[in-house]
N, C-alpha and C positions, 0 to 999 in steps of 0.2 A: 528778428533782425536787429543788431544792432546799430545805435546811431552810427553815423561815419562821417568824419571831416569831406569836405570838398577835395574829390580824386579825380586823377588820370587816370586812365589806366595803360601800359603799354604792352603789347601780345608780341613777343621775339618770335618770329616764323619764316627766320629768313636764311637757316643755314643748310649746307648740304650734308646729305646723311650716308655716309658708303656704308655703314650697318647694315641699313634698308637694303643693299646691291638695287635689285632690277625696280624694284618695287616704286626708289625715290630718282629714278633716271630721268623722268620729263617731269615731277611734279615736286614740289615742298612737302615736309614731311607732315607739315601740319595741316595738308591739301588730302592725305590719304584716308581711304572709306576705312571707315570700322565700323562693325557691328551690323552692318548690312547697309543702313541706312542716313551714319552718319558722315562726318569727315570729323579728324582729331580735332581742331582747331574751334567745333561745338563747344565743347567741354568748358573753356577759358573763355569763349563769348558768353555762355548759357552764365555760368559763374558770375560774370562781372552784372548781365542784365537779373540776376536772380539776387544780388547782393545789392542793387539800385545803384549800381555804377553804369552812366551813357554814356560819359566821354571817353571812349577807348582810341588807341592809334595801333594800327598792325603793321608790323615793321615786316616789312619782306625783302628779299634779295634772290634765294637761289633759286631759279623756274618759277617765277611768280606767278604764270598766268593762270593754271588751273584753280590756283587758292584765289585769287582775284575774280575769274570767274563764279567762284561760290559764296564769297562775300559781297562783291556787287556793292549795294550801298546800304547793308547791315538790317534791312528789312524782314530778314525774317526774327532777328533778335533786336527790334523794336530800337534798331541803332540810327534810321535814316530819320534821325530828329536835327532842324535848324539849330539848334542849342545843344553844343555837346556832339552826339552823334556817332560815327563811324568812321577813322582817316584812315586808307589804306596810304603809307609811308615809306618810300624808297629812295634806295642811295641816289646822290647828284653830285654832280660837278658844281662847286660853288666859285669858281675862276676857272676863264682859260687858259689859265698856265698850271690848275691842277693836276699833276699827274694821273690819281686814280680814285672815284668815289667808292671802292670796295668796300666794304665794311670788316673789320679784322676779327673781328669779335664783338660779345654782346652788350658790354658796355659800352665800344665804340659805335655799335649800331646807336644807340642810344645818342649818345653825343652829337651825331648826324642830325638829331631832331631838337636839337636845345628850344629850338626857337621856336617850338609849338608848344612846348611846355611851356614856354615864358608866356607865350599868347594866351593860354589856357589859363594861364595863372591857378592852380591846384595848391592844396594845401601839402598835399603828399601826392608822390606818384607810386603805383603799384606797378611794377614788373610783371610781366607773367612768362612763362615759357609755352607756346603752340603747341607742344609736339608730347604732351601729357593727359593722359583719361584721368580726370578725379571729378567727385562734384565738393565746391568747399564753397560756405558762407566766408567773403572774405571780410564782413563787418567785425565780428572779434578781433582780427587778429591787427585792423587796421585802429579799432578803439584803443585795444593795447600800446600800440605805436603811441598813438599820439599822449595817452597815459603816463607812458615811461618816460615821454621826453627823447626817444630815442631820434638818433643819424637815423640809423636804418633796424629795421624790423627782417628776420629770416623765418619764412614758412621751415619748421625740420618736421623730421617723425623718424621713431625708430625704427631700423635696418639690423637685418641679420648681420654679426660678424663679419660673414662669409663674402658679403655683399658692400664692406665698406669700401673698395677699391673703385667701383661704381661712381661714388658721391664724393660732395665735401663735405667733411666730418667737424663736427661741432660739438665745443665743450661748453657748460653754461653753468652759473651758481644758479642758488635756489631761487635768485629774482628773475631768472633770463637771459642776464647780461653774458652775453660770450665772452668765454676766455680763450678760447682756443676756436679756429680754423683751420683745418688741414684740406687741401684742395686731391681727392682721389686716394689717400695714403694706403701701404700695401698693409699695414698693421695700425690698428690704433686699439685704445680703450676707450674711445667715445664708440654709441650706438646712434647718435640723433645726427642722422643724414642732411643736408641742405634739399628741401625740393624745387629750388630755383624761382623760388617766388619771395622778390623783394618786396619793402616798405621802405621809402625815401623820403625824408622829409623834404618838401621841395625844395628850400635854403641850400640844405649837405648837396643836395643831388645836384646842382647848378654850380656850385662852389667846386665840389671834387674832380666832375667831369670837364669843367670848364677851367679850372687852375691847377687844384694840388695833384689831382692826378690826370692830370692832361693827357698824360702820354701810356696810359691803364688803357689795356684793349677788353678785359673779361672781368667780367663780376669776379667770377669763384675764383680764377687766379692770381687777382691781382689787384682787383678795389678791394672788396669785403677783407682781406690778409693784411692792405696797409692802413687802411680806415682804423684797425682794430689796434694794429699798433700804433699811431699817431696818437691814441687815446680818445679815438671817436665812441658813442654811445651807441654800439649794436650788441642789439637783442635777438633773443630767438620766441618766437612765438609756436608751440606742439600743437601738429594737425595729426589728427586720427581719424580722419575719415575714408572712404575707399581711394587710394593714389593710384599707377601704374605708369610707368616710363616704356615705354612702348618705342625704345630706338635700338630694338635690333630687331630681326626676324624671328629670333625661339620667341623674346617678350610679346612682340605683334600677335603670337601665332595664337600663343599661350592665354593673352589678357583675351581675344574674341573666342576662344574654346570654353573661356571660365563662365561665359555668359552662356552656356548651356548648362551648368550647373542646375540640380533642383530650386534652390535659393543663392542665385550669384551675391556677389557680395556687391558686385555693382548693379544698383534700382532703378533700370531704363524707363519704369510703369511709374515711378513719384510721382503723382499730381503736385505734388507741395515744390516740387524739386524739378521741374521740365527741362529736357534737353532740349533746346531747338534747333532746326537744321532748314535748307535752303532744298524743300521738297517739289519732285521731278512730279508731274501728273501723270502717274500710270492708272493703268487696271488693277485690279485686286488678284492674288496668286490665284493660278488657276492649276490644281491636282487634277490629271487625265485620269480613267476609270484604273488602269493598271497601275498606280501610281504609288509606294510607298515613302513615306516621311517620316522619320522616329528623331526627336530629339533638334530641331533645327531652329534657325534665325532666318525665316525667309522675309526679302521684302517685296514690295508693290511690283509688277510687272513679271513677276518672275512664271512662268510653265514648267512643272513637270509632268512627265510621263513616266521618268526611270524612280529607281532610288535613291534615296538621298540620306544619310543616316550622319547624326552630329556634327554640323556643317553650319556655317554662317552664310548669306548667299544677298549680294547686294541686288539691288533693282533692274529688274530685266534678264535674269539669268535663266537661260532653255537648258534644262535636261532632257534628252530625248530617250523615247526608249530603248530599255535595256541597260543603260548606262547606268553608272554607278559611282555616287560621289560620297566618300566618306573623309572625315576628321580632317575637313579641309575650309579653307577661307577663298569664293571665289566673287571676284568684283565684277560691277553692273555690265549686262549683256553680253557675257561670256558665254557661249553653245558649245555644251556637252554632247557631243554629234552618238548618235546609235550605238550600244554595246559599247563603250568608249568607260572607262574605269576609272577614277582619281581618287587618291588615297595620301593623306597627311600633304596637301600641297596649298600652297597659295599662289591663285592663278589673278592677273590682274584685270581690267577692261578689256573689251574684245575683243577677246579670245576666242580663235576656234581650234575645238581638240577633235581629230577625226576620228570618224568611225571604228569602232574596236580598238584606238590606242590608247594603251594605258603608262598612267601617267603616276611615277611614285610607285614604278613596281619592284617585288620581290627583298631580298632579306639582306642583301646586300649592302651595309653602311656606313661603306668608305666615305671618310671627310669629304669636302668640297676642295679641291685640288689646288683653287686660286683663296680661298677662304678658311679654311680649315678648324680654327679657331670660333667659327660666327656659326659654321654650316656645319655641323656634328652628329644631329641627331634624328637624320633621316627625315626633314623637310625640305622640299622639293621649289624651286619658285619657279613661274614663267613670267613675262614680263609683257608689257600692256601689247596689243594688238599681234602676237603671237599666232601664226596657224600650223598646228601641229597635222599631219599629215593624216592619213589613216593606217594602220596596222604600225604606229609608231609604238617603241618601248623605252620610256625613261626611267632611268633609276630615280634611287635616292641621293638627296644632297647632292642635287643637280641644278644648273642656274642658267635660264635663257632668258637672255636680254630683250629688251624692249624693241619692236618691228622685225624679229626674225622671218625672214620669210622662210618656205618651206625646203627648195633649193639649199638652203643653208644647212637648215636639220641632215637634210641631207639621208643617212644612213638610218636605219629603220630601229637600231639599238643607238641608243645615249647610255653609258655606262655611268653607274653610282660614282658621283664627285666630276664630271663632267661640266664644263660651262660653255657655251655657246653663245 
């Protein structure tokens, strides 16, 4: 681990995700399970207490309360310390003649908390974004900072071509120094993406937010592009270590499918490297005698009885028998009722699928009719507290929102690219 100057850290996990559709309707994106057992927002806390960074602040705004709920006061990532510690941080009215505390963007979220930083008094602040799977030691890249001298410091790493429209794209000489930012570009000749993890020196960050760029709502589109031309000293510092952007549904679906791999490329099992998470007191899974498993992520509480084949499956999830869940992501205490099928789907919290209906059927893989563009590839979503009926048949690249009730479904067929 390397030294590190006196940090902040601040976790952005406050905005709203229509990528997600059903998934991000009552919760923050950085609130959502992955992996059976985690919530995104792990990741960037594990990081900061794994790197010996304790003063973190979590910036929230959109549906705060489930992420709030899981953070509580940072005790399971060793954050509920008198010194430093865990601030869960949200917009306010600072007058009543303010119109509106929204926050417009992520630098403006920022701005909103000047005055913690000032109190914290930090030598640098670290940025982070909520709503990303990586594990990264951030001591290098904050040593480097303070090395160069730099304004600010940008986490990059190389990007496919195909994938530059994604990111902000970053050009840099052989020292670091960026010459170039482009925020999203449909063509460029840079490969080194921005991962949305800054390095501020505390001075710039107080100066920029608070005068020269007062009126700057977004890092990527509008501080980091005027900082650089003003002739401020921003660097780039290359992470290679496992990343993933997990803000649409194919990426969500895709990064917990890859953790069935033989050897994932992301190391849930590091002792050296611990995820920590705010753990439920279940039972231990329990396989009924008829029970088949091949290839899964089950966690604490979960029964089966049916089959279950390449599937991620968060805490508390009943398969009953007969039932059949494959290449699918289903969240905590969802019941898979009797002979009941699901196939490439991601179902969210309690969920009930009735008996023999199946869910993500047949060959059919008409886009998503309201989505079309996000929803292509014949993944299926339900949305938290769902009851599907029994002898129901949903296609593909179908989208049922959150508290449907059954009366709504209605009709015994959902047709591929359907939403409800």
């Amino acid at each position: 681990m390397a030294a590190i100057p006196k940090t902040m850290a601040l976790i952005m996990a406050g905005g709203a995700s229509p990528a997600l559709s059903a998934l991000t309707e009552l919760r923050a994106e950085a609130a959502l399970p992955f992996a059976g057992k985690y919530r995104i927002i792990d990741f960037s806390l594990s990081n900061c207490i794994n790197s010996g960074i304790y003063n973190v602040g979590v910036l929230t705004q959109y549906q705060p309360r489930s992420l709030n709920d899981h953070v509580a006061n940072g005790r399971p990532w060793d954050l509920d310390r008198s010194q430093g510690g865990l601030r869960l941080l949200q917009p306010y009215l600072s007058s009543p003649h303010e119109a509106s505390a929204w926050q417009e963007g992520t630098a403006d979220a920022v701005r909103f908390h000047l005055d913690v930083v000032e109190e914290s008094n930090p030598e640098v602040v670290l940025i982070l974004a909520g709503d990303h799977i990586y594990k990264m030691d951030y001591g290098p890249m904050l040593a480097f900072h303070v090395e160069s001298k730099a304004d600010v410091t940008i986490a990059v790493r190389s990007v496919s071509p195909f994938e530059t429209h994604r990111y902000g794209m970053i050009a840099a000489d052989r020292d670091g120094r960026v010459t170039r930012f482009e925020e999203k570009p449909r063509r460029t000749r840079s490969t080194l993406a921005s991962m949305g993890i800054y390095v501020f020196s505390r001075d710039a960050l107080m100066s920029w937010l608070g005068k020269e760029g007062k009126n700057q709502r977004d890092f990527g589109r509008e501080v980091i592009p005027t900082m650089l031309s003003a002739g401020k000293k921003v660097y780039s510092h290359k992470v290679t270590t496992y990343w993933a952007d997990v803000g649409t549904l194919q990426a969500f679906w895709e990064a917990n499918m890859a953790l069935l791999a033989e050897t994932p490329a992301l190391d849930l099992y590091d002792l050296e490297w611990v995820v920590h998470t705010r753990s439920e007191e279940r039972p231990p899974v329990l396989l009924g005698d008829r029970a088949k498993a091949d290839g899964n992520l089950m966690s604490d509480g979960c029964r089966i009885d049916g089959e279950v084949i390449r599937s991620v499956l968060s805490p508390g999830v009943v398969v009953e028998a007969d039932a059949v869940v494959q290449d699918s992501v289903i969240f905590g205490d969802t019941v898979i009722r009797k002979g009941a099928k699901v196939d490439r789907t991601i179902i969210d919290q309690e969920v009930i699928v009735g008996e023999n209906a199946r869910v993500g059927a047949g060959d059919d893989n008409t886009p998503n009719h309201e989505a079309p563009s996000r929803l292509n590839t014949g993944l299926t979503v339900i949305g938290q507290r769902v009851e599907i009926p029994a002898e129901t048949v949903i296609g593909r690249n179908v989208v049922i929102h959150a508290n449907v009730k059954p009366r709504k479904i209605g009709q015994k067929e959902i047709p591929s690219g359907a939403t409800v």
